[in-house]
Structures are given as C-alpha cells and as structure tokens.
N, C-alpha and C positions, 0 to 999 in steps of 0.2 A: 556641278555635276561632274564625276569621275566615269572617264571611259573605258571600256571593258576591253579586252582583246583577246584575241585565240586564232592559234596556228591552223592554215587551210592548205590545202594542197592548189600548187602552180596550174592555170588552163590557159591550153595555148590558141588562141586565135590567129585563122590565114586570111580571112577574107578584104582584102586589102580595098577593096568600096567604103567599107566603114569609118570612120574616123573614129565611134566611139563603140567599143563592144565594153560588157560588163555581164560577170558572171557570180553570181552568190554575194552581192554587195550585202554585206551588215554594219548596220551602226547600233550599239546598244550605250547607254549612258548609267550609270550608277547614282539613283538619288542618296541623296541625307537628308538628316534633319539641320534642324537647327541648335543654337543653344550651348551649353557645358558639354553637355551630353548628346553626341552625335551619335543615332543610329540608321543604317542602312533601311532606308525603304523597300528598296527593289530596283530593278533594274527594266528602264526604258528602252521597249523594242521599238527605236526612232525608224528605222530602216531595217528589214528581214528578210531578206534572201532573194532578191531582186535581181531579175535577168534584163538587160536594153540593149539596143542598138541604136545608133543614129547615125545615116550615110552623110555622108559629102554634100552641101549645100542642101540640105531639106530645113525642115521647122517642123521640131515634135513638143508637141503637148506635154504637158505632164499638169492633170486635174486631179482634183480630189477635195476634202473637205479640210478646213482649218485644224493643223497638231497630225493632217495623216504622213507627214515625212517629205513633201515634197521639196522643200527649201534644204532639209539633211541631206536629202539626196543629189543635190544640186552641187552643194559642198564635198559631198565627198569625190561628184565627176571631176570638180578644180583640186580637186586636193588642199579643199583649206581646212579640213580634217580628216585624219586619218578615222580608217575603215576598222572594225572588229571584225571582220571575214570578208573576203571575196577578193576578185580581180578587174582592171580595171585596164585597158588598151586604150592608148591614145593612136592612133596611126598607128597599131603591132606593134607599140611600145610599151612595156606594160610600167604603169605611171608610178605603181607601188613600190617598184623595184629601182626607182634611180633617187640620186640623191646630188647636193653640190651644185655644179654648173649646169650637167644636165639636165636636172628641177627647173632650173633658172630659165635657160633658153626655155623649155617647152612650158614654161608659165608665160611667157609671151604670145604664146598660139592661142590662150584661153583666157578671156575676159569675161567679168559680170557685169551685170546691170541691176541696181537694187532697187528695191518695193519704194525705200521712202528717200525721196531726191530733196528733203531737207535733212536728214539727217548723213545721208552719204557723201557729202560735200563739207570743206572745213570750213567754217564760218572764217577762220581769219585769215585765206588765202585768194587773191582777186583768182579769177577764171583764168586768165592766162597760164598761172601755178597750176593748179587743178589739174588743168589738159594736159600741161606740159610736166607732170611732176613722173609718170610711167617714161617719159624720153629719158630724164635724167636717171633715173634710178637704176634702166635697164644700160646706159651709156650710149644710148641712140644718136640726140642729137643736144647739142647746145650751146649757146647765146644766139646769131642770128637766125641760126638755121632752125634751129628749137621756137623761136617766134614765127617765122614762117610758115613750120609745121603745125603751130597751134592756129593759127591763119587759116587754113588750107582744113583744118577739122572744124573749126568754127562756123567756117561757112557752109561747109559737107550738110552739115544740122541745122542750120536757119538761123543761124546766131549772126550778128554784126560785128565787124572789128573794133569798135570804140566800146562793144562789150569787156572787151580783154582783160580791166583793169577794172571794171565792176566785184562784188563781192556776192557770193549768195543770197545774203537778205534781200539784196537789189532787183530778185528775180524771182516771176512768178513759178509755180509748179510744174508749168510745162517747158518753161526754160530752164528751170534746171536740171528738169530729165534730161533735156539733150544736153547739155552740161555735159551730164553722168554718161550719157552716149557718146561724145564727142569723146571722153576720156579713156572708153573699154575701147576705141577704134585706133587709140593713138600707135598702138604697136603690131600693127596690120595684125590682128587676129584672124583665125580660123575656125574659134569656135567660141560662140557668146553664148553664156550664159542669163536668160532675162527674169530674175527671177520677184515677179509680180511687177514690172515695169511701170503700168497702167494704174493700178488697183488704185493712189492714192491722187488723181487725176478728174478731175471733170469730166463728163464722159463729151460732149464736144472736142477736147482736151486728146483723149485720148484716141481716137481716130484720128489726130494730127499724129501721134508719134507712131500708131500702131502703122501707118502709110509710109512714114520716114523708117520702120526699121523694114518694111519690105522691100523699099528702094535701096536702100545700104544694102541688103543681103543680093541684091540682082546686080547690086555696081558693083560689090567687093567680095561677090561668092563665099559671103558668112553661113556658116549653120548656126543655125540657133536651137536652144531647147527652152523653152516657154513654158514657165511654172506659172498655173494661176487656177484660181476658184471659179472665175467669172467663165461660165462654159462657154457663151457669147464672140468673146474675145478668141478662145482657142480654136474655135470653128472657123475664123475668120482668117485666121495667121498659120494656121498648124496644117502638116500636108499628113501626119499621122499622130495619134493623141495614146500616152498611156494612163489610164483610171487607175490611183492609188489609193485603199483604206488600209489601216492603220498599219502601215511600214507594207504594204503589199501591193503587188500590181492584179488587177483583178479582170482586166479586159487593155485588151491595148488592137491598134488596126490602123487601116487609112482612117483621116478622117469623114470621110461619106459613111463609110460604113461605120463608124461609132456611132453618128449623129442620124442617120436612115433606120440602122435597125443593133438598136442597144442591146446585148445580149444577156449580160449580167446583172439582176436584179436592181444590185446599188446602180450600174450606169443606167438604168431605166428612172430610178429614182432620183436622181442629179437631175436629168433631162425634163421630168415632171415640174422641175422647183424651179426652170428657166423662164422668167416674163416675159410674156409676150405681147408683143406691141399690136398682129392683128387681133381686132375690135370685136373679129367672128368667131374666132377661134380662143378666145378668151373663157370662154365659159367650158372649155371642155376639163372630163376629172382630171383633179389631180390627186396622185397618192402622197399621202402623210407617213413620214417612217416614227416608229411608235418605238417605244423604249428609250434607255440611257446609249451614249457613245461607249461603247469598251475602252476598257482605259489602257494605252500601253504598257502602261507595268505588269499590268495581269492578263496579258489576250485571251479570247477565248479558245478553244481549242478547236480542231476540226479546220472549217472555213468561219475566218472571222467573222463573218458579215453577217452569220447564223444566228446570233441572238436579237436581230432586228427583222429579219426576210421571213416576209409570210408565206414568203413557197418553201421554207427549209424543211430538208425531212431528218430523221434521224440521221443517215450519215455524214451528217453536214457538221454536224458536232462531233464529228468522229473521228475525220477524214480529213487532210487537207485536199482539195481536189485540185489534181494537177492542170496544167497550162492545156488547152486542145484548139488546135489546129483549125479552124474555118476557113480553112482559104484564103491565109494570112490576115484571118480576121480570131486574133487568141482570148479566150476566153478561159478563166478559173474557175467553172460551178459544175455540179454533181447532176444538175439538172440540163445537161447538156449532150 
C-alpha cells in the first residue's frame, strides 16, 4: 500500500492541560493490484479528518468496529506513520515538525502496547533482552544497572526474577502481556499507547492486566489511550471514550455519558450488540444493523453511517453533519 500526502496549513494550540491535541489528522493509503500489471484501485480513507484531545493522566477510549481506523490512528499519535494531513501536539510540540534527536528524545515519552503478545516479543531473545533492549537503544542504562532496572520492571508487573532468562514460548499470554508492559514502561513514559492489550486474552486473563495497567497509571501518572472493540473493556478503564466509523469520530464524551445515554445512532447500536450477563435483562430488543459495511476506498457521502441508519433522512446523504456540542458531550448527526 502507497501513502498519499498533501500540504495543510500549520494550527497552533495553547492549551497546556493537554498532552495530546490533534487537528485534521488524515491517513489515506493507495491500493494496487497485483501481478505484471499493476493498477490503482483507489485510495483508503484509513483516517479522515479527525479532531482529539487527551489531558494529562486520564484514559480515553477509542471504539468502533474492526478496519474503522483505530489502530491507524493510534500510529499516527506515535508517529510510526506519517500523516496525509493534519497536526499533531505533543506537550505544544507539534510532533510533525521535528526530526533527528528531537524525534528521538520525545519517542521516549510514548510507548505502545500491542494486541498480540505472541507475536510482539522476539522469539529468540530471553525476557531480560526484551525489557532491557528500549535502555540500550535509547543509552539509558547498561550491564549492571540495565539488570537492575529490568529487576525493578519485572517485578513492577508480577513477573519473577529467575523469569529473566526465560524466552517467550516459556510463557503464558498473560505473561507475556506484561512482558510487553514491563517493556513500554522501561523508559519512564508519559503516554501509552494500548492498542487492543486484552482482546487476545482470556477473559479471567484480562481483568488481571486490565487492574495492573490502572495501578501503573495511579503509580507512574501514565495516560493512556485505549484502542479496543470490546465496549466492556472501555467502560471499565476509560474516563472519556471516542466512537470511530470508517476513518471518523462520530460521538466522543465522558464515559457515563456515552454508555447512559448514546446519542448517535451507530453508538446506540454498538451498545445493543454488548452481552449481558444479567439473566433479566437479557431478553430485552436488540437492534440488527442491516446492509453492507462501506468500504473505505469508496465512502459514502454525506454522513457515512447513512447507508445503514434507519432514522437517516435525506440530508444525511448529503451533508456531512458537523461536531455539536452537548455539554461536552459531541455528537456528528443531522438528527441532533
């Protein structure tokens, strides 16, 4: 896939609360084919024009359904792909614009966490390496003090010291999440990135780590942004939640208020498709969304979400409907 790019004009942000402001972020991707004969499919609107904020030691959500942009968007806040438009503040830094050493140091303030903790680990490095490989690379620490400090994050996570010298296979999936956690912490970060931490977890499993990254965030004043499908999850960890379909944010708020009272169609219908455990409350409707997903090569026009929503009226195909304000509860729909 070839990335697209096009000149934007600079947006300056003051609000120094924020650690991450982000203004017109786009990612688009250019498919092909295959073959002798390579032609242009079209072009993937992975992410389209996406406004966020996330303050100083909170935990925001970011849901939606699988292919709508969240894991892209997650990338472009680390900068481990560049952006086709927008801007992008780290602390009033704007992150697009620096290059060199400054990159470098400010890639130590932001760590991820990835979905599959078998495959984000090297199979042919023991644990010790692993935690310790972000000390060496950044020039932080090493030989004793680099053991020490791998010591000192091992334990931080539930791990054993005679783990050190183990290898991946040696370890179940919820050890090597924290693994993978012991290693975004190694370089005192500020902002973690978790993107689907849990999803490939037991769910026993995953109330272990989902408890261990709220403890790290209260001990080491992390923010996090919490990418994930499982609305469950996000309700539980997340202090505000942004709803993303296909490259868009379509309702974002505290979390009470997304999950009390959903105001945008799709976030009504996410919330419908959530299982519930009581016995009483089982039998009430649920709604079915009817039709195909739009494909991002070709979005729909108007508001995306209009060739599925049974309440769309004609200017929902027409219109994009701008962001409106509830009481710091934002919502995208025409019917608002």
């Amino acid at each position: 896939m070839l990335e697209i790019s096009e000149i934007t004009e600079e947006v300056i942000f003051l609000d120094a609360q924020f650690l991450i402001e982000a203004k017109g972020l786009k990612k688009y991707f250019s498919t092909e084919g295959t073959g002798l004969i390579k032609k242009n499919k079209g072009i993937v609107h992975a992410v389209d024009g996406i406004d966020l904020i996330v303050r100083k030691g909170e935990t925001v959500g970011l849901v939606g359904e699988s292919g709508c942009g969240k894991s892209t968007l997650g990338r472009l806040i680390l900068r481990l792909i560049e952006p086709t438009a927008g801007e992008l503040f780290f602390e009033g830094q704007n992150l697009y614009k620096i290059s060199g050493e400054n990159l470098r140091q400010m890639r130590k303030k932001m760590q991820i966490i990835f979905q599959d903790p078998y495959a984000s680990l090297n199979p042919r490095m023991p644990v010790a390496d692993i935690i310790g490989e972000p000390l060496i690379t950044h020039g932080m620490a090493y030989g004793k003090e680099k053991e020490h400090r791998v010591m000192e994050l091992m334990k931080i996570v539930g791990l054993r010291p005679y783990h050190m010298k183990r290898y991946p296979h040696q370890f179940s999936g919820g050890q090597r999440q924290r693994i993978g956690i012991a290693r975004a912490l190694a370089l005192n970060p500020e902002l973690v990135v978790c993107d689907e931490p849990v999803s490939a977890l037991d769910v026993s499993i995953q109330s272990q780590v989902l408890n261990l990254l709220k403890d790290l965030q209260q001990k080491f004043n992390l923010t996090y942004i919490f990418i994930s499908h499982d609305l469950r999850v996000v309700k539980y960890i997340s202090d505000r939640v942004y709803v993303m379909f296909l490259g868009k944010i379509v309702e974002s708020g505290k979390t009470r208020d997304i999950y009390n009272n959903p105001l945008h169609p799709y976030t009504r219908f996410l919330m419908s498709a959530v299982p519930e455990a009581n016995p009483h409350i089982r039998d009430r409707e649920r709604v079915i969304l009817e039709g195909d997903v739009p494909s991002p090569i070709n979005p729909p026009s108007g508001c995306r979400f209009h060739t599925r929503c049974p309440m769309a009226k004609a200017v929902c195909g027409e219109l994009e409907p701008p962001q409106v304000d509830m009481n710091g509860h934002f919502v995208a729909c025409h019917r608002i």
